[in-house]
N, C-alpha and C positions, 0 to 999 in steps of 0.2 A: 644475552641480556639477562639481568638476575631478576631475581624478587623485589620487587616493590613493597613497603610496608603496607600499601592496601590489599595486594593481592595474598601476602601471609597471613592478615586477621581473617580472610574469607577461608582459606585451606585447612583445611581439621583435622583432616584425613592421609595419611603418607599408605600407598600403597605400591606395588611392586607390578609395573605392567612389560609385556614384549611386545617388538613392533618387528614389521621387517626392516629392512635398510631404507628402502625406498621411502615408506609410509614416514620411517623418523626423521631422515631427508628433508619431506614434502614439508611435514610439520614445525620441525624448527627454522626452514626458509619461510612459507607465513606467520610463525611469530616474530620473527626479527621483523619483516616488514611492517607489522602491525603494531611495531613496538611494546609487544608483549614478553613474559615471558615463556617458557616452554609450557611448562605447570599452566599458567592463567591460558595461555593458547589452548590448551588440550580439554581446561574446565572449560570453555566457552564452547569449544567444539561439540563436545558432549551432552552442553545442554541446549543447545542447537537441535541435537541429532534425538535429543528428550523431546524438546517442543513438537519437532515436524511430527514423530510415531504419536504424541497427544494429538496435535491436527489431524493427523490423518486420522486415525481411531474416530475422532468428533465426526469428521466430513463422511464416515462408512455408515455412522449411527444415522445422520440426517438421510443420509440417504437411502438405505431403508426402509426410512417410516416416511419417505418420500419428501421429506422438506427440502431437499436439494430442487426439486421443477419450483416450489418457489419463489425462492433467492432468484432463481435464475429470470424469472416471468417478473420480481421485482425487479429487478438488474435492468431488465429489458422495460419495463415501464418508467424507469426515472431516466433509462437512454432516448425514448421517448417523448418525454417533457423536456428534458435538455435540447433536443434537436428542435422541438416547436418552440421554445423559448426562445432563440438565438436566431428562428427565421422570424420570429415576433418584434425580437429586438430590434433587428435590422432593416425589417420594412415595414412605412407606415400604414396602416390598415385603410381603405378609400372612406370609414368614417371618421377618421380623425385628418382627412384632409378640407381646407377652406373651402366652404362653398360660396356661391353668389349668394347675397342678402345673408351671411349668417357671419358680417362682421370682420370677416377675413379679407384678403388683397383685394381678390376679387370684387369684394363691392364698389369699392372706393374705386375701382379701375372702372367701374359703368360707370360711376357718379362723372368720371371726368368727360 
């Protein structure tokens, strides 16, 4: 697969890289699948492989200065409310059921 006119205005840079056999292999069987080209496959990869070392570096920093317990005690308190929401949803609470004299079946069924 060649170049794409989008994928040339993004590339600025021509540099000169070695692969093994294998890794060159690997890499031009996912860009053809992804219908990329080699160049644009290897720029995604790489900025891929930039993001996660940013993520991580972030995720060592919080944790740390301990902000990672947290996330996690947040995490764990909205799985919390999600869990009581969905048993609230699902079943009626005995005061929002009819009672005798308050209007509901119920009355009408003594009145008969």
């Amino acid at each position: 697969m060649g170049h794409t006119r989008g994928n040339l205005s993004r590339m600025t840079a021509k540099v000169t890289l070695s692969f093994s056999d294998d890794t060159i292999a690997d890499a031009r069987r996912y860009a053809e699948r992804d219908g990329l080209s080699l160049s644009a496959w290897m720029d995604k990869a790489a900025k891929e492989k930039a993001l996660r070392e940013l993520f991580g570096a972030h995720a060592d920093v919080l944790k740390r200065a301990g902000l990672d317990k947290l996330e996690k005690q947040a995490l764990a308190d909205e799985a919390d409310y999600e869990a009581v929401s969905d048993v609230m949803r699902s079943r009626r609470l005995p005061s929002d059921r009819p009672r005798l004299g308050s209007g509901g079946h119920g009355e009408r069924a003594a009145e008969r």
